[in-house]
gemmi code that builds the backbone of each chain (N, CA, C; Angstrom):
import gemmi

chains = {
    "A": [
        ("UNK", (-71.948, -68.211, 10.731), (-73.065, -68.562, 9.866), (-72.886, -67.891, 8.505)),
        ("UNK", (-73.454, -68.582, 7.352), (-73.207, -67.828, 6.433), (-74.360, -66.626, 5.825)),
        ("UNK", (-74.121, -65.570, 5.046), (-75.001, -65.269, 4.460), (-74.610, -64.412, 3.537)),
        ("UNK", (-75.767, -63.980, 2.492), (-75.697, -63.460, 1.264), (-76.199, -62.220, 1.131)),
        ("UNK", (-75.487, -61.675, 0.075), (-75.563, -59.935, 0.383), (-75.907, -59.757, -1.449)),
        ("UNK", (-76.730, -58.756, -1.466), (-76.904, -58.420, -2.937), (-76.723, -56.677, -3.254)),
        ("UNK", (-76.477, -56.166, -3.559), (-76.771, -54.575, -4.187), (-76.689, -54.738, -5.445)),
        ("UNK", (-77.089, -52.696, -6.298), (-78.243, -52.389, -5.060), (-79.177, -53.174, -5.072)),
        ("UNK", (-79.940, -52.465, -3.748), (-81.575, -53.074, -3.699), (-82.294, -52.804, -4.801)),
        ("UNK", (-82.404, -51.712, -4.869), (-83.381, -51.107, -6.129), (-82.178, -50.146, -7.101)),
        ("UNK", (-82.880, -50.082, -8.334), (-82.354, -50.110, -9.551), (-83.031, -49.377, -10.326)),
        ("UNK", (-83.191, -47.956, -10.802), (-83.500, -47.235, -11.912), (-82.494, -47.269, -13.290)),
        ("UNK", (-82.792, -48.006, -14.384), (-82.194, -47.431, -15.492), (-82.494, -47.244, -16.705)),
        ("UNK", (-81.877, -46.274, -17.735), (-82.750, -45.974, -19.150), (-82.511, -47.466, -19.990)),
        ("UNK", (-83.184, -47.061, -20.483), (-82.907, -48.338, -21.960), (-81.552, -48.170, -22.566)),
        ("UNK", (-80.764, -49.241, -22.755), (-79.548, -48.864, -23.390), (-78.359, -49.056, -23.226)),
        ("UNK", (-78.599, -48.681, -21.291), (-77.310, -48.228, -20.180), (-77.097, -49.924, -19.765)),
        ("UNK", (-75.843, -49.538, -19.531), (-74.806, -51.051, -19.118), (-75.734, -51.369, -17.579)),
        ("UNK", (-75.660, -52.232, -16.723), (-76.224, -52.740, -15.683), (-74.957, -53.972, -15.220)),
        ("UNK", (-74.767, -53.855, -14.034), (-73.836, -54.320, -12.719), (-74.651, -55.117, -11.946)),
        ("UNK", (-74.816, -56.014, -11.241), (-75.553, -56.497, -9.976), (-74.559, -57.251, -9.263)),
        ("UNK", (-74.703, -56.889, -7.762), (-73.454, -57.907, -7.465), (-74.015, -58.989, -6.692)),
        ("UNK", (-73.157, -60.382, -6.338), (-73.991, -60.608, -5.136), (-72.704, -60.948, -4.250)),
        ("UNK", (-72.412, -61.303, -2.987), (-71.158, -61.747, -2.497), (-71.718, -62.687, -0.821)),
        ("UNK", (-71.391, -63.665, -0.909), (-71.375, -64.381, 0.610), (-70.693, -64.590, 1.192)),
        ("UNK", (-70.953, -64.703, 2.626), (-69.725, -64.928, 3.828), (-69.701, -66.011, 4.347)),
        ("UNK", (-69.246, -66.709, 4.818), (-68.634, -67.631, 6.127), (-69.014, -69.109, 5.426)),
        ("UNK", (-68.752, -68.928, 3.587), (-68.901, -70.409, 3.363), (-67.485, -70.169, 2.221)),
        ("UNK", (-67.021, -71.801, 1.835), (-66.266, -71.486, 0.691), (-66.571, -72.514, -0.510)),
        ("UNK", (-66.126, -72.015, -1.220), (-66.752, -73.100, -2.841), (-68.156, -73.261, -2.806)),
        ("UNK", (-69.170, -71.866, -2.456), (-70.621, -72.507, -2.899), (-70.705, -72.535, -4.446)),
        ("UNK", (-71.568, -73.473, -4.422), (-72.240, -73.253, -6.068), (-73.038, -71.686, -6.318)),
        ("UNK", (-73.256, -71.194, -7.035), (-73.762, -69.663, -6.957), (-74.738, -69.595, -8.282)),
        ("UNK", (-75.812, -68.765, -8.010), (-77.097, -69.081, -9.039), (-77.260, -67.535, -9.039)),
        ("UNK", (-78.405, -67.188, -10.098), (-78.988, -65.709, -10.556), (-80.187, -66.425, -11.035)),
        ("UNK", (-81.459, -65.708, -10.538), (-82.717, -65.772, -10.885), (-83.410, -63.908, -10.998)),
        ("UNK", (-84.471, -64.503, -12.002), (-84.998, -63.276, -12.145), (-86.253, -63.967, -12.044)),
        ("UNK", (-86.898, -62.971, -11.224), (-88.872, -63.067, -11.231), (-89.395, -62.258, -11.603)),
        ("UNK", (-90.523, -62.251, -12.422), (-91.084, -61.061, -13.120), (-92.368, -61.532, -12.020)),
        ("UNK", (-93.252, -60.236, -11.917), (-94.327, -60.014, -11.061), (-94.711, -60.877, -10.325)),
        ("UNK", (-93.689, -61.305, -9.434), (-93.752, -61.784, -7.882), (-93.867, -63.071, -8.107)),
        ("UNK", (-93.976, -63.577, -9.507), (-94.365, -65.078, -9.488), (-92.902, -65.661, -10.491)),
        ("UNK", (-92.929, -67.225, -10.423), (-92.177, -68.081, -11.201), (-90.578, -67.444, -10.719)),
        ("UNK", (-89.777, -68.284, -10.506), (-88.263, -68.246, -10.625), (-87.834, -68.618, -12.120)),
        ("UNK", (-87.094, -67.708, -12.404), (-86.337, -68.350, -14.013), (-84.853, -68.203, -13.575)),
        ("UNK", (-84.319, -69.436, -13.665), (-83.076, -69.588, -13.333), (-82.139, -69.390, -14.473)),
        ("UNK", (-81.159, -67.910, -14.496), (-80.368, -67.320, -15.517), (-79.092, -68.189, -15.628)),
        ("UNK", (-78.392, -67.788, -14.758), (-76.989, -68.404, -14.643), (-76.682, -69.351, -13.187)),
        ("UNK", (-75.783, -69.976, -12.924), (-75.427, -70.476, -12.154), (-73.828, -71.401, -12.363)),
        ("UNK", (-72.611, -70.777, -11.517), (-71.428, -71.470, -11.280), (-71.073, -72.453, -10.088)),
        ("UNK", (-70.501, -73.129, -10.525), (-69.663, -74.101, -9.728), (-68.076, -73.822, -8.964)),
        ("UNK", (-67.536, -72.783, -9.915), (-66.354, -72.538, -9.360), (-66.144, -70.648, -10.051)),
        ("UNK", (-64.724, -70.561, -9.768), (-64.408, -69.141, -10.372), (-64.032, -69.275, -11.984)),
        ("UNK", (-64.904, -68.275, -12.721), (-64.366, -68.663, -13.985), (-65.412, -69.483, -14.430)),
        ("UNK", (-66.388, -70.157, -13.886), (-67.370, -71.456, -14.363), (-68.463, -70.950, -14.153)),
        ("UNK", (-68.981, -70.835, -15.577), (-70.836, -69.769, -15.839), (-71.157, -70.841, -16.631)),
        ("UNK", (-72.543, -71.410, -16.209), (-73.348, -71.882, -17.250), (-74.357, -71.451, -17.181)),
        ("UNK", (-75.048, -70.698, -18.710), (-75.987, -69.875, -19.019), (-77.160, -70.985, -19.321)),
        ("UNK", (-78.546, -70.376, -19.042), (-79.588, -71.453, -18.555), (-80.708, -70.661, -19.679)),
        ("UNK", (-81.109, -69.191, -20.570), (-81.208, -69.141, -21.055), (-80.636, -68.091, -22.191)),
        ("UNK", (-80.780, -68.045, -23.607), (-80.190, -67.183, -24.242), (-80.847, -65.500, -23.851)),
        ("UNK", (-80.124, -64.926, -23.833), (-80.525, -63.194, -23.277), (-79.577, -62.071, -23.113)),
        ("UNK", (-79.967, -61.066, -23.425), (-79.294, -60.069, -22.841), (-78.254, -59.560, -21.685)),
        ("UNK", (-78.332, -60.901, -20.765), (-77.637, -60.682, -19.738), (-76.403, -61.774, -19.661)),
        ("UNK", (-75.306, -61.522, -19.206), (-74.079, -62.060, -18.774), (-73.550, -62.635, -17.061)),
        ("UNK", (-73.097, -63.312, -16.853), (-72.562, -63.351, -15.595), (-71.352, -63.953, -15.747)),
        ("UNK", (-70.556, -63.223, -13.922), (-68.813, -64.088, -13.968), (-69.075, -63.616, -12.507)),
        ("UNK", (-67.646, -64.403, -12.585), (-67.637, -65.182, -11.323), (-65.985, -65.150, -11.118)),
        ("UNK", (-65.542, -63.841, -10.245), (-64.343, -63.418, -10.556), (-63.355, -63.833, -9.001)),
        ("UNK", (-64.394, -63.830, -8.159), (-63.735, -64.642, -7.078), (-64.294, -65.506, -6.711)),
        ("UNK", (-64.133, -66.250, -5.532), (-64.891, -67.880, -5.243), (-66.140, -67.077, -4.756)),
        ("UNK", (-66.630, -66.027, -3.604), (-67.680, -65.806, -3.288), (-68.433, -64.626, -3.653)),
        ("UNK", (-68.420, -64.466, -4.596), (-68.407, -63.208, -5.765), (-69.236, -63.902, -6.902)),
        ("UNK", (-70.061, -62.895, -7.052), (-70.813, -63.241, -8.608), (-71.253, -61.936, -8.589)),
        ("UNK", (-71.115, -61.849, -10.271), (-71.840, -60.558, -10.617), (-72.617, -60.622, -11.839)),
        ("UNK", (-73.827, -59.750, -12.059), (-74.705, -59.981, -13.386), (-74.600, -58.785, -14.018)),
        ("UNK", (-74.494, -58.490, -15.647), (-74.108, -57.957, -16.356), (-74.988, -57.912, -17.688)),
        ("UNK", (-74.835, -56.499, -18.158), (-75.301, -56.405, -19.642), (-74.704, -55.188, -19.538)),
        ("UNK", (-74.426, -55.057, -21.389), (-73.507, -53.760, -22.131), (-75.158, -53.086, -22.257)),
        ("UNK", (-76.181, -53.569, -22.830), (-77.430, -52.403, -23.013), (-78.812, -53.077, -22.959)),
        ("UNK", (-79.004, -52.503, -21.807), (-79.965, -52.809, -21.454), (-81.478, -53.152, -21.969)),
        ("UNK", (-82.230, -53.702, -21.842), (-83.400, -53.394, -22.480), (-85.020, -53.742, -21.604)),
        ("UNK", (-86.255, -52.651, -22.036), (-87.237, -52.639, -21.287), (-87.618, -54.142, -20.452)),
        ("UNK", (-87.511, -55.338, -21.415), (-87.938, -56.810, -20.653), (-86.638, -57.274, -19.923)),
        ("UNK", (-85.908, -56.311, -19.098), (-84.662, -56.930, -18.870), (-85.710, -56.480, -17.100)),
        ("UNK", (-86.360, -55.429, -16.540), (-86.903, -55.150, -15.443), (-87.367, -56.364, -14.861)),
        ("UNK", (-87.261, -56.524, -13.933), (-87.530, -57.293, -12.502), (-87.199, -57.365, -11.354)),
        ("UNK", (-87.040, -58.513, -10.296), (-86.465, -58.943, -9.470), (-85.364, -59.805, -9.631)),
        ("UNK", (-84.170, -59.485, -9.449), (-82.960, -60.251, -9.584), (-82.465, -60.607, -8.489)),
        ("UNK", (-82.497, -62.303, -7.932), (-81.999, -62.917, -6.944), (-80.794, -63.569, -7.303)),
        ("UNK", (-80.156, -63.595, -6.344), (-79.092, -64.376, -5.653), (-79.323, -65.260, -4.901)),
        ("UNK", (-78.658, -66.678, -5.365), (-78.334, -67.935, -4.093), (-76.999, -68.291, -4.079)),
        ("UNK", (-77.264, -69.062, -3.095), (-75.866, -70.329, -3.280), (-76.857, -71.340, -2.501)),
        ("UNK", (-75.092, -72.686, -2.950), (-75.956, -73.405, -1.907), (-74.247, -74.496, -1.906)),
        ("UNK", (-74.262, -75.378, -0.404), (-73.140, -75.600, -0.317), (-73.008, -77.386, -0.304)),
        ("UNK", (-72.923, -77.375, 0.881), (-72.335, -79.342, 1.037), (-73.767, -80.216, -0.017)),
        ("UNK", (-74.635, -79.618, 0.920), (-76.417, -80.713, 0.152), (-76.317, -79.301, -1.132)),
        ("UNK", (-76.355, -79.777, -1.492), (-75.610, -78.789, -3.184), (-77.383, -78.718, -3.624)),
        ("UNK", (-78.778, -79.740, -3.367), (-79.740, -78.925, -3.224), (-80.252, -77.699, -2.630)),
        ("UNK", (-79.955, -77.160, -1.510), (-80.687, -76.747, -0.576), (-79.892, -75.246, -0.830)),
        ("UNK", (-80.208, -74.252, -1.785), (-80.697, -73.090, -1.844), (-80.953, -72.004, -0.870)),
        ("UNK", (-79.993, -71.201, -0.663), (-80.524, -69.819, 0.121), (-80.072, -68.645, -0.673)),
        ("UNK", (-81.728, -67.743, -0.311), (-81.310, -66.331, -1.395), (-80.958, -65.211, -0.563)),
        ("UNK", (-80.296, -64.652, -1.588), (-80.067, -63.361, -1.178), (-81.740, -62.044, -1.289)),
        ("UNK", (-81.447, -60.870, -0.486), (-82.706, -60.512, -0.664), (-83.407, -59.667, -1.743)),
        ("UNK", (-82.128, -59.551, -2.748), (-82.955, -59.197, -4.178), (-82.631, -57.985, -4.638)),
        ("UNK", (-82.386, -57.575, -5.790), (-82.157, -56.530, -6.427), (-83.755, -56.022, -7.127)),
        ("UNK", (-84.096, -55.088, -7.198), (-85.078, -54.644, -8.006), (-84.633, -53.756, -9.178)),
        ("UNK", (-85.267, -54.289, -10.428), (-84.525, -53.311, -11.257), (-85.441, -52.627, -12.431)),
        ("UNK", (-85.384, -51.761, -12.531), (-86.518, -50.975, -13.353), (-85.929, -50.277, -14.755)),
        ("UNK", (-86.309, -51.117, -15.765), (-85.758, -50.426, -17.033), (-86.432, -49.389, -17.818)),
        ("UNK", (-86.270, -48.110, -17.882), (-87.004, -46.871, -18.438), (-87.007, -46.494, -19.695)),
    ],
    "B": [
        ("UNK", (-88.762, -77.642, -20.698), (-88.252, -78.093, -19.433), (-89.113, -78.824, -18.363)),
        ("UNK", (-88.551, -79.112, -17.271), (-89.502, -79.905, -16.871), (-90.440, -79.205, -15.407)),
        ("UNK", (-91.608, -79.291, -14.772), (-92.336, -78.378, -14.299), (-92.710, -78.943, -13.154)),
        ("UNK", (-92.962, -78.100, -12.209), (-93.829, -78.456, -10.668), (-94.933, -77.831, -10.856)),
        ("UNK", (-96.470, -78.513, -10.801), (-97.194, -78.233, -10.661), (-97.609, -78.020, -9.568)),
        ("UNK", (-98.223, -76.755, -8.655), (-98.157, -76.516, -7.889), (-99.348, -75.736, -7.274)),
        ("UNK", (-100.365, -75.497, -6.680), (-101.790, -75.605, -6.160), (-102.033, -75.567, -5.388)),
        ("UNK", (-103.144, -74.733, -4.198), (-103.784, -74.065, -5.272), (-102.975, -72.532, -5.732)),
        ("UNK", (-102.849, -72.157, -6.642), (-102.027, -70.619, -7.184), (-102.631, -69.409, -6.228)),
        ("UNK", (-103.749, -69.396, -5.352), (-103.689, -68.479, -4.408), (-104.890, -69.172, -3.426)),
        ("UNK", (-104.770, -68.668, -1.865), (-105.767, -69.339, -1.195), (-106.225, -67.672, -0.464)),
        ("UNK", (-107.549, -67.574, 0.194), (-107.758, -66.642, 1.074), (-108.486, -66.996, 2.335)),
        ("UNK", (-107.836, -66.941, 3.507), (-108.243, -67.602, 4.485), (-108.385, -66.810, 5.441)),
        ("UNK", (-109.101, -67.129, 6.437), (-109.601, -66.276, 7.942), (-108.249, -66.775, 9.142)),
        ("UNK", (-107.819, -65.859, 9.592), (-106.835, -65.961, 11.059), (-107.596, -67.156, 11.502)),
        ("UNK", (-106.613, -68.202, 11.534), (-106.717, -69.467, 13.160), (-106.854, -70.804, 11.907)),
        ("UNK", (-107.382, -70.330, 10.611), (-107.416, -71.527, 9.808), (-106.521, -72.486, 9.462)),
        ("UNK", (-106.547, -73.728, 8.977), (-105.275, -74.365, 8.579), (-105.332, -74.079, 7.236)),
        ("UNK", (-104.477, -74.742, 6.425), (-103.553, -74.290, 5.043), (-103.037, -75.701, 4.860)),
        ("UNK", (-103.074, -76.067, 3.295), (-102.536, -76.836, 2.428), (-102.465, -76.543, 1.225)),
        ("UNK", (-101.529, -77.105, 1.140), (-100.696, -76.753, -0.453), (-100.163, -77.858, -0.763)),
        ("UNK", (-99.689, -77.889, -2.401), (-98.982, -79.148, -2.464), (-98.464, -79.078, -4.047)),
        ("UNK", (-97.419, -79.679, -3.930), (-96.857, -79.935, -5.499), (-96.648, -81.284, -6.013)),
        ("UNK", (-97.028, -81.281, -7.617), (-97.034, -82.334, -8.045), (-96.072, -82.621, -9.363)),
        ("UNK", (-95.153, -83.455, -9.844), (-94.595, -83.742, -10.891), (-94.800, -85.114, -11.524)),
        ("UNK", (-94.502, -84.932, -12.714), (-94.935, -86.525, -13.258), (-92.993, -87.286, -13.580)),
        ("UNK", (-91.996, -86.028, -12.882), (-90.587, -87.038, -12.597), (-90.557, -87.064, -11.372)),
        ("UNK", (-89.636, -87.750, -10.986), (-89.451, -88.229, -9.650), (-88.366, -87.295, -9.249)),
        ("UNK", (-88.033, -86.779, -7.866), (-87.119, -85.645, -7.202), (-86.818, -86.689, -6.195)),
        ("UNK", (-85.417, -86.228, -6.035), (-84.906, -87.000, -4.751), (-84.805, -86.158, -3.744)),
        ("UNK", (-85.239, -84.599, -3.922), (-85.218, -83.449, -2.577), (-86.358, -82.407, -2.671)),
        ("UNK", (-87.364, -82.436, -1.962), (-88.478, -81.641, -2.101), (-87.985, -80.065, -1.180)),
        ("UNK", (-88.255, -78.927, -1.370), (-88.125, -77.513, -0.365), (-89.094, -76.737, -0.647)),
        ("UNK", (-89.503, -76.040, 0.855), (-90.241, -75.404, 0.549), (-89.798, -74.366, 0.969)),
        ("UNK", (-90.697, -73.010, 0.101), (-89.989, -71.711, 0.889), (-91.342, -70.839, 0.842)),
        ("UNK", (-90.556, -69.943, 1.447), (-91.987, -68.581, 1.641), (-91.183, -67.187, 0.755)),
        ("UNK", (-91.977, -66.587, 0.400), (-91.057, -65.078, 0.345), (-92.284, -64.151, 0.539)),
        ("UNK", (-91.759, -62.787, 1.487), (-92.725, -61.731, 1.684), (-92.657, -61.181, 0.320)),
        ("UNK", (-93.273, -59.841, 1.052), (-93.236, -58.971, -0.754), (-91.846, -58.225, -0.668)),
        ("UNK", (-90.864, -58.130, -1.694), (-89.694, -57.229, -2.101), (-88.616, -57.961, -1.194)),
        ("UNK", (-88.873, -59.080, -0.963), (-87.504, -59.522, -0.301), (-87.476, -61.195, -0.928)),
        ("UNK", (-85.945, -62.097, -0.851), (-86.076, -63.111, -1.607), (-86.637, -64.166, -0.528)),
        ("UNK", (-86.553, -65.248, -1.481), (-87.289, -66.399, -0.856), (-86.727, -67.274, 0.508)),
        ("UNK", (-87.513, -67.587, 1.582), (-86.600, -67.859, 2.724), (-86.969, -69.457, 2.871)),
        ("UNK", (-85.986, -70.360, 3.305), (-86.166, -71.882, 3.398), (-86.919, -72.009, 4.629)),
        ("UNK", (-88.062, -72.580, 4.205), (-88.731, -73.044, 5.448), (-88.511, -74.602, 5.966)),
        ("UNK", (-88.628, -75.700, 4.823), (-88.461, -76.756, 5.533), (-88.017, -77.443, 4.445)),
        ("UNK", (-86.510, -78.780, 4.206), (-86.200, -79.747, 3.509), (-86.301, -81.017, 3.613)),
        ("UNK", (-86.696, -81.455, 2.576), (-87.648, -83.033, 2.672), (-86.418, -84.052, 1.810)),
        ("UNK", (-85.879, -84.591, 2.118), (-84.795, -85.855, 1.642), (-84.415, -86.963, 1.243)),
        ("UNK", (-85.798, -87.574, 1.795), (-85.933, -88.928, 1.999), (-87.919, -89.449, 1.936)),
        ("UNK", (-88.125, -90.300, 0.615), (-89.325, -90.994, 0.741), (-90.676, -90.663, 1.645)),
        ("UNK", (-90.922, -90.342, 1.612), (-92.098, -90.685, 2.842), (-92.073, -89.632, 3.917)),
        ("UNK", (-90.967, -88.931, 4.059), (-90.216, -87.986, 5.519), (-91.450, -87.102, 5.797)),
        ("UNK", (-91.813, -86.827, 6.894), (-92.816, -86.092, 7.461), (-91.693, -85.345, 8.399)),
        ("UNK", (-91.735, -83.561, 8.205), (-91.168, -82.791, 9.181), (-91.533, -81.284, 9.465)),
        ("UNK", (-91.324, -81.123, 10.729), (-92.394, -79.803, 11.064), (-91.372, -78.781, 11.369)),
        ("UNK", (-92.096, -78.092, 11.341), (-91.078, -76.668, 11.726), (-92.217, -75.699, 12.209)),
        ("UNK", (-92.422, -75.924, 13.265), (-93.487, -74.681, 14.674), (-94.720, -75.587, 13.696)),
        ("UNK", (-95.578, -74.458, 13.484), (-96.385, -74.322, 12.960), (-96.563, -75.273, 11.484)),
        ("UNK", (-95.574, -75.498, 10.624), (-95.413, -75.915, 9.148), (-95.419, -77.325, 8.989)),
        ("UNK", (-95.863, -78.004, 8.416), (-95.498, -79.329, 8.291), (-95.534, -79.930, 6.752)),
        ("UNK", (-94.310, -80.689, 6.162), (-94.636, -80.696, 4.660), (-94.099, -82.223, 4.756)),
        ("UNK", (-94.335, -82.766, 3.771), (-94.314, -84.364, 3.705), (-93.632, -84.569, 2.294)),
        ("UNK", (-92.701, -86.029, 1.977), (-91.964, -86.252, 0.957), (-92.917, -87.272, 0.590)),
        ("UNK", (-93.837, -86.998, -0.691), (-94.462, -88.068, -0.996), (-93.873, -89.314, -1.177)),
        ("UNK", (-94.368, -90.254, -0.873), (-93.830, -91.778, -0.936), (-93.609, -92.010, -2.531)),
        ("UNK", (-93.678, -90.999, -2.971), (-93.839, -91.977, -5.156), (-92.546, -90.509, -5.308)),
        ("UNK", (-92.078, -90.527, -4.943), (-91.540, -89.083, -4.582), (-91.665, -87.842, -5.978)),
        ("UNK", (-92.660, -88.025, -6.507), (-93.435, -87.311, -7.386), (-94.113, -86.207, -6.957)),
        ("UNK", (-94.528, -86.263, -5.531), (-94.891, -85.036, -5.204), (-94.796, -84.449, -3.655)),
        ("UNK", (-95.123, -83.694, -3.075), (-95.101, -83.257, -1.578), (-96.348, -82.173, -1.353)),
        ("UNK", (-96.341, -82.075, -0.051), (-97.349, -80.979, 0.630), (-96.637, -80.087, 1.767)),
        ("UNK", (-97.313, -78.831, 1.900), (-97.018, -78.369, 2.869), (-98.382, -77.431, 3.802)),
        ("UNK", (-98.261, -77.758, 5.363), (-99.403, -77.650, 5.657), (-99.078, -76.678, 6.756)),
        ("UNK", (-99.976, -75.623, 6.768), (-99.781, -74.318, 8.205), (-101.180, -74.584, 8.809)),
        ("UNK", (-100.763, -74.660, 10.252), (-101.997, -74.864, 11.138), (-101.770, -73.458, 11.862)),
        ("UNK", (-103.281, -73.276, 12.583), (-103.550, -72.136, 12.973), (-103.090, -70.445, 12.110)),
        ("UNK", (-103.112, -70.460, 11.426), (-102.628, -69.358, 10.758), (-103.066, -68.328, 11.158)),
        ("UNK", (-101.981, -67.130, 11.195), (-101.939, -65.649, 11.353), (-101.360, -64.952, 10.916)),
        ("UNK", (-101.581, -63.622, 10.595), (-101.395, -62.877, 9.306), (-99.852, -62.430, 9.276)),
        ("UNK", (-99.301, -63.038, 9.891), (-97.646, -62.341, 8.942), (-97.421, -64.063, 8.294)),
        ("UNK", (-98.515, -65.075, 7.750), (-98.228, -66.252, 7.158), (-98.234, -65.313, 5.742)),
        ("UNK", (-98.813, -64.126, 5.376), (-99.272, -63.664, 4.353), (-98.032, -63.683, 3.437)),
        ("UNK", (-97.973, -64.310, 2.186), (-96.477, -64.382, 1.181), (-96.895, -65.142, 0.336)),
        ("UNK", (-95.813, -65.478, -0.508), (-95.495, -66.254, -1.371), (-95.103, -67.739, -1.204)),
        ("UNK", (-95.743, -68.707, -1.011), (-94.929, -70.371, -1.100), (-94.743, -70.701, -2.635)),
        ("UNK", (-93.613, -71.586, -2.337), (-92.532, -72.114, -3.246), (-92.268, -73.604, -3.082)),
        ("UNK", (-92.647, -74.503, -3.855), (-91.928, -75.434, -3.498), (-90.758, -75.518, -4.741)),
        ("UNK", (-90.332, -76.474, -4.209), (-88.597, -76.497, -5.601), (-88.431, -78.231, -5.042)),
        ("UNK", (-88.161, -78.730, -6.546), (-87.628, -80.196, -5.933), (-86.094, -80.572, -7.336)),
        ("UNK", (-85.777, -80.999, -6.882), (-84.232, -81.224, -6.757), (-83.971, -82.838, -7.394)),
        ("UNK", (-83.230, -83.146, -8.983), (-83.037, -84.280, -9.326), (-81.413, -84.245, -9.032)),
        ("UNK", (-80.512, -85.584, -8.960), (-79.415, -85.777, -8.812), (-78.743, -85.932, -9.751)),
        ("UNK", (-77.512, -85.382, -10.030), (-76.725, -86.302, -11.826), (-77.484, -85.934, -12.735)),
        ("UNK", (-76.677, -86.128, -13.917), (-76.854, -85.647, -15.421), (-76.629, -83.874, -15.537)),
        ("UNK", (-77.403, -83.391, -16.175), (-77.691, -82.483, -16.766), (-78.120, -81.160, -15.464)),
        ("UNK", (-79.068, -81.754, -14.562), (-79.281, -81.122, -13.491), (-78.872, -81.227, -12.394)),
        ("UNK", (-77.676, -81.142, -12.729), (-76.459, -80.635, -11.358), (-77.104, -79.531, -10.551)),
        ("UNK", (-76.863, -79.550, -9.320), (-77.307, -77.847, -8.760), (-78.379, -77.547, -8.982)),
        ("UNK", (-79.420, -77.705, -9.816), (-80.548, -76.934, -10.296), (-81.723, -77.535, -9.657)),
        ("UNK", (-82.573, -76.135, -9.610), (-83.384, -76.661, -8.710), (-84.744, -76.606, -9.661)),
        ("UNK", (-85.813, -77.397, -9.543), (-86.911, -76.725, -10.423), (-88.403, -76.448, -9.670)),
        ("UNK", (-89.073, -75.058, -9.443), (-89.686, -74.003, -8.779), (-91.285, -74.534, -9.118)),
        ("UNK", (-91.934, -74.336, -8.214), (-93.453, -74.342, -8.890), (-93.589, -72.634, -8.988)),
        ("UNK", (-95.005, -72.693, -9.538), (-95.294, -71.187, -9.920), (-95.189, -70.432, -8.331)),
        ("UNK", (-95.933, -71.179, -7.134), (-96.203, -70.201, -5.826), (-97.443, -70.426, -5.664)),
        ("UNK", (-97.684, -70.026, -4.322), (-99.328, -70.304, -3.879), (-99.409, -69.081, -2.889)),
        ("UNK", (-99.831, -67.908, -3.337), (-100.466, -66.828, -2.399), (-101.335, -66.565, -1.638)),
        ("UNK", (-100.542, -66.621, -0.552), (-101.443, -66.839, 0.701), (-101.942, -65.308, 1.280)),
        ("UNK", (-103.347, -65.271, 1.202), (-103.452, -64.042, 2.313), (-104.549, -64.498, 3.328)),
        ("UNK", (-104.009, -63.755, 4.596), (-104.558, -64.098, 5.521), (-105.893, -62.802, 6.205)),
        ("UNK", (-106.746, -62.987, 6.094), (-107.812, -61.579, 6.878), (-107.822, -62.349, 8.451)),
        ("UNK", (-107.752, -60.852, 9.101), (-107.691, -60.878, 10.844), (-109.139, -61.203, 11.451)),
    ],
}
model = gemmi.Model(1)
for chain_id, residues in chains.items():
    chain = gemmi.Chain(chain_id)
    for i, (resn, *xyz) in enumerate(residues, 1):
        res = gemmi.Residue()
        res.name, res.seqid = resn, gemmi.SeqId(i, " ")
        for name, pos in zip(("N", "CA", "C"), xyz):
            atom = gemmi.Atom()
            atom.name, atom.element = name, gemmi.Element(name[0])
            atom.pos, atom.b_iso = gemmi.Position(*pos), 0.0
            res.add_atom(atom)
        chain.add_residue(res)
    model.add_chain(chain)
structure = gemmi.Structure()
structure.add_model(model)
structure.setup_entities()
């Protein structure tokens, strides 16, 4: 079966400092792969999302980066951070029905 | 962009009650989903709708593919308190521009008193 793994869970950092998120899944290959952030428990805003390795399409302009360095590998990124960058940062994929979405269980991240 | 309206944005209900919810768009989706999420963990698939009209249950859940496929529902009978979360619906266009992408209603917060 497959499933999706995110670290860390939770996330302290100052204003400024670079930020990592990873996400990585098992027992599928070539999913499509997404990054969402939710601010206070409500609305999904869908950041990035690839199709292959190497293939990022950015969904809005921001502070944050993503790549996609192996097929089941994604990672989210910024050189400096900033206070409206805090939230919940999810992970999906999704595979054959290229609708149907499963998340990972979330990074929390707190910018100081 | 384009939006799921989605209703009611929170309900508060007594243990054993039923539950409806429902989302509405003024485009048409060819894949309706619904999901739940507790608090601090992500969102989990409860049930996928595919096809026109499709009525499908899962235990307790039952959500329907509106026939105009503009909108859907999702309905919990008997409810008890670990229903308490976040619903989500997300519906899904094919081709063009929205490859992959899914588009979210706001959520409907459910709490349940014992």
């Amino acid at each position: 079966s497959q499933t999706i793994h995110q670290w860390p869970a939770t996330l302290v950092q100052p204003v400024g400092s670079p930020l990592s998120l990873e996400c990585t899944v098992e027992g599928t290959s070539n999913p499509n792969l997404y990054w969402y952030r939710q601010a206070a428990g409500r609305g999904l805003q869908l950041l990035f999302y690839s199709v292959g390795i190497g293939q990022i399409s950015s969904e809005v302009p921001q502070n944050l980066s993503a790549s996609r360095p192996q097929d089941r590998q994604f990672i989210l990124s910024s050189k400096k951070l900033l206070l409206s960058d805090s939230g919940f940062y999810l992970c999906a994929w999704s595979g054959g029905y290229q609708e149907t979405q499963y998340f990972g269980p979330g990074t929390r991240l707190l910018v100081l | 962009g384009q939006q799921l309206n989605q209703s009611p944005q929170s309900m508060f209900i007594q243990e054993g009650e039923d539950v409806s919810m429902n989302c509405t768009s003024s485009s048409i989706f060819n894949t309706w989903l619904w999901y739940k999420q507790d608090p601090g963990e992500g969102p989990v698939l409860l049930i996928a709708l595919y096809k026109a009209g499709e009525l499908t249950s899962n235990g307790r859940l039952t959500a329907q593919f509106g026939i105009t496929r503009k909108d859907s529902f999702l309905n919990i009978s008997a409810s008890i308190p670990s229903d308490v979360g976040i619903y989500f619906c997300a519906g899904y266009q094919s081709g063009g521009t929205s490859y992959g992408k899914l588009t979210f209603g706001q959520g409907t917060i459910l709490t349940v008193h014992p």
